[in-house]
N, C-alpha and C positions, 0 to 999 in steps of 0.2 A: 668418553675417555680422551678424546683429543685437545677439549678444553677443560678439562679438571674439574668438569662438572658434574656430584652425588646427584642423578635423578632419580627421585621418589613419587612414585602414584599412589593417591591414595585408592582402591580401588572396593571400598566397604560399598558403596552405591553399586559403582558401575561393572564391581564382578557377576562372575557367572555367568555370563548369557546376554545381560540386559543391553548387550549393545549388536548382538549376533555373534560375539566371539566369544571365548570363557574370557578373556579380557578386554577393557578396551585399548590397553597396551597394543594389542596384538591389530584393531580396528585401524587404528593409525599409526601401525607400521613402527613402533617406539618400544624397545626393551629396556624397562628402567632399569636403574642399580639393587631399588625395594620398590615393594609392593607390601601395599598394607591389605589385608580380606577379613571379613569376617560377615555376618550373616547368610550371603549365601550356601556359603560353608557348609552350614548344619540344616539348611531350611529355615533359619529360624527356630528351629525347635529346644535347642539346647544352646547359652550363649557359646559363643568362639568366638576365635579372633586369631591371625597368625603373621606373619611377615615372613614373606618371599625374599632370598636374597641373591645375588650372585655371589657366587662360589670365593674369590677375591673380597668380597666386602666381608663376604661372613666371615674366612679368615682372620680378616682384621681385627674381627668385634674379638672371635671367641680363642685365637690362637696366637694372641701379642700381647705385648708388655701386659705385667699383673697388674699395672695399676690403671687401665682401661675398663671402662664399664662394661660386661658384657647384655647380649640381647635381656629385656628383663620381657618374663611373661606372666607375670601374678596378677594380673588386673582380669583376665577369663578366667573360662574351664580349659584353658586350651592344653592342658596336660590329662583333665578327667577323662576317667575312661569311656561315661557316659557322650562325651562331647568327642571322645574321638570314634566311636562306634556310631552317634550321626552323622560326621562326618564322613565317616566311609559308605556309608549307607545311602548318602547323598549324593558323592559323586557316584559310585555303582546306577544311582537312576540316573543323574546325567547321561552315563556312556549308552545306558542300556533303553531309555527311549531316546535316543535321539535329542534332547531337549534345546542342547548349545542350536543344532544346526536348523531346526524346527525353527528356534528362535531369529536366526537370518536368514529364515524365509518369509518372515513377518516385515521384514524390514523395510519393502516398496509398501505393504499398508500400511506401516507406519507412518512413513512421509505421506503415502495421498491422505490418512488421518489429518495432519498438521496441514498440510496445503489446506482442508475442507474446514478446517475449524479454522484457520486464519481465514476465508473465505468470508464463514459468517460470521468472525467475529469482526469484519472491515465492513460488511451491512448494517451489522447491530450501530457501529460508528458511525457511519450516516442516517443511520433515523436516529439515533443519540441528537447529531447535530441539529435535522429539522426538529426534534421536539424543543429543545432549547431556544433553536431558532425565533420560534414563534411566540416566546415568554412577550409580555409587553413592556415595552421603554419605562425605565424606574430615571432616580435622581441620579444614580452613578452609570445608567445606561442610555443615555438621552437620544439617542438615534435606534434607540433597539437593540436589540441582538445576534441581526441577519447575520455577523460576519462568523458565526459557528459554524454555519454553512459552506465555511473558507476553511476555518481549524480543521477540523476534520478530517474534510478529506484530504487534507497534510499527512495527515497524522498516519489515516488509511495507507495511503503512496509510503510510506517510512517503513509500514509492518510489510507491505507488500514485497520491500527491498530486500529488510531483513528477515524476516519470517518464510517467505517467500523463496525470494531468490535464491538469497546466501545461502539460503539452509538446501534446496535445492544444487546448486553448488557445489556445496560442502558434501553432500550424499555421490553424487556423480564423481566428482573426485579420487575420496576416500574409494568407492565399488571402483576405479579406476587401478588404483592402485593394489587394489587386493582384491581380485575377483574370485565371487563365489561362486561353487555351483549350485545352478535351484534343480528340485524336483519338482515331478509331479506335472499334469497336464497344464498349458497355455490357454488352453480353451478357456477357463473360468478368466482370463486375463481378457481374451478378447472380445471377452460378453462385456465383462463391467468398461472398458476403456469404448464399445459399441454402443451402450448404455447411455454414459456422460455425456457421448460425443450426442447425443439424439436429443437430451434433457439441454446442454447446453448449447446448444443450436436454439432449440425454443426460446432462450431465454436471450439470445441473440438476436434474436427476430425482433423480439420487443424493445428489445433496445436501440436496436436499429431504426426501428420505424419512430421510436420520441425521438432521436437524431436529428433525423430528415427532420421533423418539423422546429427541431432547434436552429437546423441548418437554413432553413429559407429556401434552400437552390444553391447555395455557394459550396466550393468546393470542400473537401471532409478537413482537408488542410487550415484554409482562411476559417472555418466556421469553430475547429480546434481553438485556433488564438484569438478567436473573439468572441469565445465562448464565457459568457459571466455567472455559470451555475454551472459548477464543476459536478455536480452531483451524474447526470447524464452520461458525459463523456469516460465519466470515470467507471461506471458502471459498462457501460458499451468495451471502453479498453479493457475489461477483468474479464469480459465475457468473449472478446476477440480475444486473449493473450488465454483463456482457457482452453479454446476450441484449435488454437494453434498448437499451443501444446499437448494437449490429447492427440493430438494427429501425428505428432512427435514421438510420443509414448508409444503410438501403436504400430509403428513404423519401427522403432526401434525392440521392441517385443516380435514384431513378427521377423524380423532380420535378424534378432537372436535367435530364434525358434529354426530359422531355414540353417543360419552358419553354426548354430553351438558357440557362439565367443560372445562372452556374459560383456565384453566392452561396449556392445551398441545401448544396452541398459544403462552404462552410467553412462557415455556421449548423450544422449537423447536428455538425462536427467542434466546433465552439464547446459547441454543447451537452452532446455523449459529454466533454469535459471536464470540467465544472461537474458534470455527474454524478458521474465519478470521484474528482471533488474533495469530492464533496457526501459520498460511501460513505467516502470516507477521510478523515473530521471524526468519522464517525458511528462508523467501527474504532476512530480513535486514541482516543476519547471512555472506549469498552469496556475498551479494553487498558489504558488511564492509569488507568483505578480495579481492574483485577487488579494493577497492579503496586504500588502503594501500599498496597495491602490489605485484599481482601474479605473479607466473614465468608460462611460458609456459608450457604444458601439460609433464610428461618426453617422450611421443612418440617424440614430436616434437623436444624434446632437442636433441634427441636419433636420431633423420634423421638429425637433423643439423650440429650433434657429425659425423654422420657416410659422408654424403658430404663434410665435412670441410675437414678427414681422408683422403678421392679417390683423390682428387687435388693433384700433382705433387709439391712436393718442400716442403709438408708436414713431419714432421717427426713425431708428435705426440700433441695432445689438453693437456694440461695440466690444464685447468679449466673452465667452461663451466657457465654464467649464463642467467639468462631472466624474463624479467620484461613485464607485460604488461599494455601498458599505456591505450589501450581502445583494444575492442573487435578485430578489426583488428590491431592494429601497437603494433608491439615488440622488445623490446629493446634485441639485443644478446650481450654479452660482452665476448671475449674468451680471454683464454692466451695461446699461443703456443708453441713449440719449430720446428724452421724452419730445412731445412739442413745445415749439416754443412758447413763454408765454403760460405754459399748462400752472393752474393754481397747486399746491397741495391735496387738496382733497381731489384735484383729477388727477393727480400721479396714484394716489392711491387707489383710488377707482381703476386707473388703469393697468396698475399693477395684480389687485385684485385677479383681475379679469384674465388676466394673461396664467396667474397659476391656478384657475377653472379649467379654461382649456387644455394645459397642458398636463393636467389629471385627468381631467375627461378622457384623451388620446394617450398620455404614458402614463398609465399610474403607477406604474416604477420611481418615478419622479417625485416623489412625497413631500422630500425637503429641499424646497425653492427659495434661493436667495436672490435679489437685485437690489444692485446698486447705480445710484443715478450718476454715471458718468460717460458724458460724449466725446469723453478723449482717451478711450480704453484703446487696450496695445491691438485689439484684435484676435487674439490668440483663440484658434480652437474654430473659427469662422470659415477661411476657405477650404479646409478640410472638410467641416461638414455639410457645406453647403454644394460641393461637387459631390458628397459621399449621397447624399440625398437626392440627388438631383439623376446619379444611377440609378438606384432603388425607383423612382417616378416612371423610368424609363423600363424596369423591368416587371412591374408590377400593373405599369398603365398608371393613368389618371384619376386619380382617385375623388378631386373634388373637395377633400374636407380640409385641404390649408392651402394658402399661393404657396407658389414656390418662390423663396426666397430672391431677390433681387440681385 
């Protein structure tokens, strides 16, 4: 009314119940001007169809100038008497089981439904990715395929936000604004919310423990952003942002339960939002910098820098890069300066030799490039060469390459 604006719902879908209210007008707090219904109306049984209007609109249709259209209803039954004796027959069972309010009490299993099927349908997305992943290198694919293993879990982090969060969110909110009351015992609540938390703990466990051994020893922070197979971490974040939020839900269920004020159910659902929202800033964050292009960790530049060095015919790396195209395959690209003096076929010999070894030790490293030049800028060299030269120091002496110079 204050801006001159006829609002119309169409409400053929979403009447009757389907949203916990007889309308969803009524779920998001909005009194249109019309409202269109029809099948729930009759059950289905008989067609109908009807329009709701306010008292003023209808007015206008049916009680001004003659030369105004008024409401037309010839396209139903919605005059037959058959269709209007379902009709009443219909809401009669509404009022009389319960059905509208039955139906927003289904409403939290609604959403933990859509949370659990977005769950497995963000796993089904990641072995999507590995099975893709592992197609073999064609003419239009020449390094492979590994970087699916990047898409993906983008893609996962995205539903996570929207699927997820928002819609998480968007439930806490809306129950914010219009609380309902539930029936019926807590107990069945505190089983299933006792349940998840026990199942996803286990699955916590195991993620935890691939972690650690992604991790090395380094902190969960550093080993986060230098993480090059996001598949782990992402998995470990669903399974911590699961278990944090269950413990949310069940805090917020049992502080209902003690106070009677249905708000701690939508705060708890507000906040398992903002959470998921907050873990899926934190994935897409990871994935956007694998998909544009990481280089290999500098330990790894740092044993590649220091093997290339032990080879025979080497005289010194003059620039060091790496790129990785997916979790396992990395592009090395070096520039050298060989000995002096060395023929052709002992550069290649020696060149040879050098991506042996560093297959042998990284076979991450598949696609090795060098180029002969001893007046390279350097780049990518005192980082990995101090980066590796920690790693020697905390692993001990290993014996299988000098340490670089």
């Amino acid at each position: 009314d204050k801006h001159g604006i006829l609002l119309i719902f169409d409400e053929v879908i979403t009447g009757f119940g389907r949203t916990g209210n007889a309308f969803a007008a009524q779920t998001f707090g909005v009194t249109p001007d019309l409202m269109t219904v029809a099948k729930g109306l009759t059950n289905g049984c008989v067609p109908m169809g009807a329009v709701i209007a306010k008292q003023h609109v209808y007015d206008a249709f049916m009680t001004g100038p003659e030369h105004l259209i008024e409401f037309f209803h010839g396209y139903t039954y919605s005059a037959h008497p058959l269709a209007c004796a379902a009709g009443i027959a219909t809401l009669d069972t509404y009022a009389d089981e319960g059905l509208l309010t039955r139906a927003g009490e289904l409403q939290g299993y609604f959403a933990e439904a859509v949370h659990s099927l977005a769950d497995t349908g963000n796993q089904g997305l990641l072995l999507l990715g590995m099975r893709l992943a592992a197609r073999p290198a064609d003419e239009r694919f020449a390094f492979g395929r590994e970087g699916e293993k990047y898409f993906w879990p983008l893609l996962v982090a995205l539903m996570l936000f929207s699927v997820g969060g928002a819609f998480a969110v968007f439930e806490g909110v809306a129950h914010l604004r219009h609380p309902e009351p539930q029936s019926g015992s807590r107990l069945w609540s505190y089983g299933v919310l006792g349940v998840s938390l026990a199942f996803e703990a286990m699955s916590f466990r195991v993620a935890w423990a691939e972690f650690k051994v992604l991790a090395k020893g380094k902190p969960v922070r550093v080993a986060l952003r230098e993480a090059r197979d996001p598949t782990i971490p992402l998995v470990l974040a669903e399974d911590t942002t699961a278990l944090v939020g269950l413990t949310l839900a069940f805090v917020a269920v049992l502080l209902t339960g003690i106070t009677g004020w249905q708000g701690f159910d939508a705060i708890g659902s507000i906040l398992i939002g903002v959470l998921l929202c907050g873990v899926a800033v934190g994935l897409s964050k990871l994935t956007h910098a694998l998909l544009i292009g990481s280089s290999a960790t500098p330990e790894e530049q740092g044993h590649a820098l220091a093997l290339t060095e032990s080879v025979e015919g080497v005289e010194r790396v003059t620039q060091v890069l790496t790129l990785h195209v997916g979790p396992e395959v990395v592009i090395l690209a070096m520039k050298l300066a060989f000995r002096p003096g060395a023929t052709v076929e002992e550069v290649e010999e020696t060149t040879n030799e050098i991506e042996r070894v560093i297959r042998a030790e990284l076979p991450r490293m598949r696609k090795i490039f060098i180029e002969v030049d001893s007046k390279g800028d350097g780049r990518g060299l005192e980082q990995a060469r101090r980066a590796y030269r920690a790693s020697l120091e905390v692993a001990g002496p290993k014996g299988e390459a000098k340490e670089p110079a």
